[in-house]
C-alpha beads as a LAMMPS data file, in Angstrom:
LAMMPS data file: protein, C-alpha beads

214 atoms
213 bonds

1 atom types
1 bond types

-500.0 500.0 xlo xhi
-500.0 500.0 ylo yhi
-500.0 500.0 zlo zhi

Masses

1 110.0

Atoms # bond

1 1 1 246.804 417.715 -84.205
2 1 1 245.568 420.481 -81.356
3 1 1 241.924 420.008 -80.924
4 1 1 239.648 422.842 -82.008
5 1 1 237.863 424.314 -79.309
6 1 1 234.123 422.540 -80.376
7 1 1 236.194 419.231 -80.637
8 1 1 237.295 419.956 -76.740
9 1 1 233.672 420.631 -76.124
10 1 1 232.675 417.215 -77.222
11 1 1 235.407 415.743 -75.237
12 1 1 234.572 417.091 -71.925
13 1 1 230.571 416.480 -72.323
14 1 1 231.546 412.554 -73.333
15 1 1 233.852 412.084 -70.444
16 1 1 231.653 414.835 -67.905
17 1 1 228.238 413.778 -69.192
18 1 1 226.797 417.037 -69.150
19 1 1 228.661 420.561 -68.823
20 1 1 227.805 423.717 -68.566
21 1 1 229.640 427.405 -69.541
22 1 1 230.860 427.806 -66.299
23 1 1 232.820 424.633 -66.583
24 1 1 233.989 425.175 -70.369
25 1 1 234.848 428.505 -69.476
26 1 1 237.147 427.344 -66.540
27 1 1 238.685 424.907 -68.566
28 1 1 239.505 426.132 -71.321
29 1 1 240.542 429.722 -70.319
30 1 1 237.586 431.350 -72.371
31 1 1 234.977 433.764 -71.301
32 1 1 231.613 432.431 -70.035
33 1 1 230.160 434.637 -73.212
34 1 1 232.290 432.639 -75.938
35 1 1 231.788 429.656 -73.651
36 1 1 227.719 429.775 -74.199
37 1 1 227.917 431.020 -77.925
38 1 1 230.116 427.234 -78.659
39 1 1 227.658 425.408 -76.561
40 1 1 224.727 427.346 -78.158
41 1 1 226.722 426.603 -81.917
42 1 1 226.829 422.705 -81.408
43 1 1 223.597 422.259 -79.672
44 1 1 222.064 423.979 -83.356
45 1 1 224.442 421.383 -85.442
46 1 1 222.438 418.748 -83.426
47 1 1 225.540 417.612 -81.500
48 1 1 224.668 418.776 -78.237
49 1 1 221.012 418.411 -76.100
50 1 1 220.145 420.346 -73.235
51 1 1 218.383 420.682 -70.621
52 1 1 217.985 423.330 -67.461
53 1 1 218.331 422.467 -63.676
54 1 1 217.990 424.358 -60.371
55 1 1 220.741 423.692 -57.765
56 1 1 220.446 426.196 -54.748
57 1 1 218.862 429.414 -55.297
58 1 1 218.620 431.534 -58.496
59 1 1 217.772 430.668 -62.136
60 1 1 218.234 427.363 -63.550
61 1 1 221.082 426.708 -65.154
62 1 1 221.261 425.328 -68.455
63 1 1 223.340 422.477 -68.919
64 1 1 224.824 420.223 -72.370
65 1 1 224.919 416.639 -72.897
66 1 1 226.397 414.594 -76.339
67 1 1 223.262 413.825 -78.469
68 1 1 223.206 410.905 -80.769
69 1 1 224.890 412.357 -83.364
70 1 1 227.266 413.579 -80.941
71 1 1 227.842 410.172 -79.756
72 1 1 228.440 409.411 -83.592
73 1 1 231.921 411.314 -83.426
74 1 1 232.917 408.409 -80.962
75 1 1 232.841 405.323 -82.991
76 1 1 232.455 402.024 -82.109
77 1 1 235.545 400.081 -83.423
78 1 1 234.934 398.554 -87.005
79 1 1 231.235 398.189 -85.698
80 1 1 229.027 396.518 -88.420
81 1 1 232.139 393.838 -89.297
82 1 1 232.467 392.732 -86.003
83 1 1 228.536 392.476 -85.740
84 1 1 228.278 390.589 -87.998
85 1 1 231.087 388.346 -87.573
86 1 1 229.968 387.723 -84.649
87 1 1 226.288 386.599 -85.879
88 1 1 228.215 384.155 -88.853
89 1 1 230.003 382.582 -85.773
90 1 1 226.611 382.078 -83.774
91 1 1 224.743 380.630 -86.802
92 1 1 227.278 378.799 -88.755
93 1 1 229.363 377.280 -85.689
94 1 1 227.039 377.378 -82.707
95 1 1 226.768 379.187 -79.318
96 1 1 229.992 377.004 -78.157
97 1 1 232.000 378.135 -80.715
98 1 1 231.131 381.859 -79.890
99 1 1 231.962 380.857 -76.124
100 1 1 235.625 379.684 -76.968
101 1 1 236.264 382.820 -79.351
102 1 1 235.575 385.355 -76.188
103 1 1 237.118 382.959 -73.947
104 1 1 240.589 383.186 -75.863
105 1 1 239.437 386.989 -76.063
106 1 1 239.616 387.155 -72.548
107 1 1 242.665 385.241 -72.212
108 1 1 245.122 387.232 -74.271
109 1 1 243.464 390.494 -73.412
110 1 1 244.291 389.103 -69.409
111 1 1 247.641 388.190 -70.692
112 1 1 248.602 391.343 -72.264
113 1 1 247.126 393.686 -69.169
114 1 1 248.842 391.081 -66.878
115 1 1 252.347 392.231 -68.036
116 1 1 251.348 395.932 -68.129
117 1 1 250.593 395.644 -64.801
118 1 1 253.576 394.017 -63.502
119 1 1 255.119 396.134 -60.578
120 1 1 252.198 397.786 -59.653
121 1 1 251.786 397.013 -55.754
122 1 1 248.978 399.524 -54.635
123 1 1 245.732 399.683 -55.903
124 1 1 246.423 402.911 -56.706
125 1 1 249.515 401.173 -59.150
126 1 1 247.416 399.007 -60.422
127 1 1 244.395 401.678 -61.870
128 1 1 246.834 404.347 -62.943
129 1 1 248.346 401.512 -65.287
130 1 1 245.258 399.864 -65.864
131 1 1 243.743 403.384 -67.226
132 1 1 246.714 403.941 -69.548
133 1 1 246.482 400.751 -71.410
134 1 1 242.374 400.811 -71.523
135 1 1 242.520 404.425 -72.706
136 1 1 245.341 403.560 -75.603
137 1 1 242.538 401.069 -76.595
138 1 1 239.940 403.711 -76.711
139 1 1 237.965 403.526 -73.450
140 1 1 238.963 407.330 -71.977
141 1 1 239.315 405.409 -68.925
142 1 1 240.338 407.420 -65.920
143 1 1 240.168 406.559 -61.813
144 1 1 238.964 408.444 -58.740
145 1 1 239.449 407.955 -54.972
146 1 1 236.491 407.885 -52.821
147 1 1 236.027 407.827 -49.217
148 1 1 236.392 403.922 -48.692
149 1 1 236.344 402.717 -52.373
150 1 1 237.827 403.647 -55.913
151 1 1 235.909 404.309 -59.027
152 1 1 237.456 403.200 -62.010
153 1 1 235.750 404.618 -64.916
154 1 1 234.942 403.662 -68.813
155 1 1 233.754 406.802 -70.639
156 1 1 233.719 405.316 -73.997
157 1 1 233.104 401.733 -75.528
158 1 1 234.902 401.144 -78.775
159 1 1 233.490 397.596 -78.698
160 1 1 229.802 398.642 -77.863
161 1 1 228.205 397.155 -80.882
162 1 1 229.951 393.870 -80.360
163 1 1 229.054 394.261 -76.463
164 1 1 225.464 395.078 -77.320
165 1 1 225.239 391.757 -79.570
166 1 1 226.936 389.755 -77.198
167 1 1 227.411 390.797 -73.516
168 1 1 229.860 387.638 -72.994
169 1 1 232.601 390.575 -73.643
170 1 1 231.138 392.450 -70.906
171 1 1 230.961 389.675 -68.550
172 1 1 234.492 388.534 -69.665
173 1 1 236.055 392.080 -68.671
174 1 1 234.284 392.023 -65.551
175 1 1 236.277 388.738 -64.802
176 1 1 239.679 390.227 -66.004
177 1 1 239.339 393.210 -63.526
178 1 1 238.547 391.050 -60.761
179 1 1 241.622 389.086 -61.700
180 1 1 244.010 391.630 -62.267
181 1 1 242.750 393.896 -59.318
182 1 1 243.713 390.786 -56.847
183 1 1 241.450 388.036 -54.731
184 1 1 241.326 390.795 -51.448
185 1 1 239.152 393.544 -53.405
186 1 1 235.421 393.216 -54.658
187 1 1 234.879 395.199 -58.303
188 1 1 231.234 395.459 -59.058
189 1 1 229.786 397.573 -61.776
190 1 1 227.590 400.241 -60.883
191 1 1 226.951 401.926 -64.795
192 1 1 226.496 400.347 -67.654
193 1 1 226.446 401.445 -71.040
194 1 1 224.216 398.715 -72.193
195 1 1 221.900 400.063 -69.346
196 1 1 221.614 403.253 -71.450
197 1 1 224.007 404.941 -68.540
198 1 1 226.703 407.306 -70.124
199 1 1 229.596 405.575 -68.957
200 1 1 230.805 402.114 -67.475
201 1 1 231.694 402.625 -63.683
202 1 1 232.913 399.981 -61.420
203 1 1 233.279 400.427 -57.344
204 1 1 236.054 398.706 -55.768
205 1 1 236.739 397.913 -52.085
206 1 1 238.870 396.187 -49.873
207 1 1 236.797 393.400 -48.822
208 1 1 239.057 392.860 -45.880
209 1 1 238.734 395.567 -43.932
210 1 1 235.647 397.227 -45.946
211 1 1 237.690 400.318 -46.945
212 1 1 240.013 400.427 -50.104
213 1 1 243.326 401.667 -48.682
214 1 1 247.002 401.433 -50.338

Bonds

1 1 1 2
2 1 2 3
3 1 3 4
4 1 4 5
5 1 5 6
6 1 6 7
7 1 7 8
8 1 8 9
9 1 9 10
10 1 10 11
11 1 11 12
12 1 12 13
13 1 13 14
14 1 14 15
15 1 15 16
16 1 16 17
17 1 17 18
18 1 18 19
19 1 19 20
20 1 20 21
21 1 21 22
22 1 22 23
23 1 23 24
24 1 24 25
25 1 25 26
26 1 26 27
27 1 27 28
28 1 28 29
29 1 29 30
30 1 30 31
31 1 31 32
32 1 32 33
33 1 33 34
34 1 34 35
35 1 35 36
36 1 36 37
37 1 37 38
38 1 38 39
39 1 39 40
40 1 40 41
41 1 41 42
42 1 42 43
43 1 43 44
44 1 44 45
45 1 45 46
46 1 46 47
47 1 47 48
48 1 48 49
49 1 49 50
50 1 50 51
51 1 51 52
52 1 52 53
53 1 53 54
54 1 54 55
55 1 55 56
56 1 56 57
57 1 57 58
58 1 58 59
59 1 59 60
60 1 60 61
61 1 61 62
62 1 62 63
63 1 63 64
64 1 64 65
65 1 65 66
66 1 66 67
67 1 67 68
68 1 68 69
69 1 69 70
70 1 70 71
71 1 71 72
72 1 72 73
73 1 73 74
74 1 74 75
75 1 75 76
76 1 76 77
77 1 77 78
78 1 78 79
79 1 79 80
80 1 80 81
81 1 81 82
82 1 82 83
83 1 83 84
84 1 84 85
85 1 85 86
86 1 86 87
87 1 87 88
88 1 88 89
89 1 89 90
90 1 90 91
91 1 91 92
92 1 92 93
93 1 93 94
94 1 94 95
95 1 95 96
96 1 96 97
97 1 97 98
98 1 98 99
99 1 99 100
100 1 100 101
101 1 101 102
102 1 102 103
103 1 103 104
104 1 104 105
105 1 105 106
106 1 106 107
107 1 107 108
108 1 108 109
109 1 109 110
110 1 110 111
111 1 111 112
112 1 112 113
113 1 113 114
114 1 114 115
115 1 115 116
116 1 116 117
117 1 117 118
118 1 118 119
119 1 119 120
120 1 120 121
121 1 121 122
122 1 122 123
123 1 123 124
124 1 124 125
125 1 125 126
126 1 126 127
127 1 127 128
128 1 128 129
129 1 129 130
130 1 130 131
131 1 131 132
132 1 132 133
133 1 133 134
134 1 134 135
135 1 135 136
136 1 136 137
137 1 137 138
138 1 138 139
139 1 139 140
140 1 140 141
141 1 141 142
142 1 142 143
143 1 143 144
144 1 144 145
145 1 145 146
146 1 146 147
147 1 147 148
148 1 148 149
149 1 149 150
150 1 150 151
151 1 151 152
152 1 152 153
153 1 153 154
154 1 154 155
155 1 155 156
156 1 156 157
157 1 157 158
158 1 158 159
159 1 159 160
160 1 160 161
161 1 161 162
162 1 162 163
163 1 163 164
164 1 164 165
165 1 165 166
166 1 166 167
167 1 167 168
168 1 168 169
169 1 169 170
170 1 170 171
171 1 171 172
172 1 172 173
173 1 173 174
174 1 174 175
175 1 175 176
176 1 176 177
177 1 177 178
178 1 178 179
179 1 179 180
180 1 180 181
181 1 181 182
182 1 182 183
183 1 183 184
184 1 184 185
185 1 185 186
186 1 186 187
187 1 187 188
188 1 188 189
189 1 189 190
190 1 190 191
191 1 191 192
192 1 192 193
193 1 193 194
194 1 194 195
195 1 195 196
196 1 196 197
197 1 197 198
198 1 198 199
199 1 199 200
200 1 200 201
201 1 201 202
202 1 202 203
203 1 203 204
204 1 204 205
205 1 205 206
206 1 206 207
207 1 207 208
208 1 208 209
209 1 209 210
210 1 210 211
211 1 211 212
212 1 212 213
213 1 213 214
C-alpha cells in the first residue's frame, strides 16, 4: 500500500533525524507551502517536535524531529513478551542460562547473514547485502562512503526493548559485524540507541592501511 504523504513524513524524520520543508519539499515533489502546512499538521497531532536553528546568515530555520509518540508508529518487535521472557529466563534459570540463549541467538543470526553474504568480495558487497537482510528484519539499515571509512547505519531497533533489558544482544551484534565484515577491518560503534542517540552508527576502516578501500 502507497504511503500517504504524513506517513512519508515520518519516514524521512526517523531515518533523517530531523527535516525541514525544504527537504520534504524536494523529496517529495510538493511545494515548500504544502510542505510546512504537513509538518505544521503532525507537529499539532503530537507526532512531530521542533525546534529552530541558524546556519549561515538569515532567519533560523525551523526544523522537525519524531516525538515519542512518533517513535510509537515504529514498534519494537512483540516488545512486552520478549521483556518479559527475558526476565522469567534471568530469575527462574539464572544469568548462565540467559548467556547461552543470546549465544545461540548470535549463532544462527551469524549463520543465516553468513550465507546472505556469500559472494560478496568488497566491502562495499558485503554492506549493500548486509543492509538488505537487516532492513527485511526491520532495522532501515542503509550504508554511506566516507573519506577513509564507511558508515553503516541502524535507523530503527525492532528489538530495542529486549536490547534495553539486556544489552548482551547489542554486544552480540557487535561481534557478528566484526565477523562477517572480515579480521582486516575495525567496526566500532559511534551511536547508540541505548545512548538516547537516534540511530545505531558504526565506523569501519581498513585497519591495514588506515583507509577503507574496495
Amino acid at each position: 500500500m502507497k504511503k500517504n504523504s504524513g506517513q512519508q513524513i515520518l519516514m524521512m524524520a526517523k531515518m533523517r533525524g530531523e527535516v525541514d520543508a525544504h527537504v520534504i519539499a524536494t523529496e517529495l515533489k510538493m511545494t515548500k507551502e504544502g510542505a510546512r502546512q504537513q509538518l505544521v499538521k503532525l507537529h499539532e497531532e503530537g507526532l512531530l517536535e521542533k525546534c529552530s536553528k541558524c546556519i549561515g546568515v538569515g532567519r533560523p530555520n525551523t526544523y522537525y524531529s519524531l516525538s515519542a509518540q512518533g517513535m510509537a508508529k515504529f514498534p519494537d518487535t512483540h516488545a512486552d513478551i520478549t521483556v518479559q521472557l527475558l526476565k522469567s529466563v534471568k530469575s527462574l534459570l539464572g544469568e548462565n542460562a540467559l548467556e547461552l540463549l543470546i549465544s545461540d541467538r548470535e549463532k544462527s543470526t551469524y549463520s543465516r547473514y553468513a550465507d546472505r553474504l556469500k559472494g560478496a568480495k568488497t566491502i562495499e558487497d558485503k554492506l549493500r547485502k548486509l543492509s538488505k537482510v537487516r532492513s527485511e528484519e526491520g532495522y532501515m539499515a542503509e550504508w554511506k562512503k566516507m573519506d577513509n571509512s564507511y558508515l553503516f547505519i541502524e535507523n530503527h531497533c525492532p528489538i530495542c526493548a529486549a536490547a534495553t533489558e539486556c544489552q548482551q544482544f547489542c554486544r552480540a551484534e557487535l561481534k557478528n559485524f566484526k565477523a562477517l565484515l572480515g579480521p582486516d577491518l575495525t567496526v566500532e560503534r559511534i551511536q547508540h540507541i541505548l545512548a538516547d542517540e537516534p540511530r545505531c552508527v558504526y565506523k569501519i576502516q581498513d585497519q591495514t592501511n588506515d583507509s577503507a578501500t574496495d
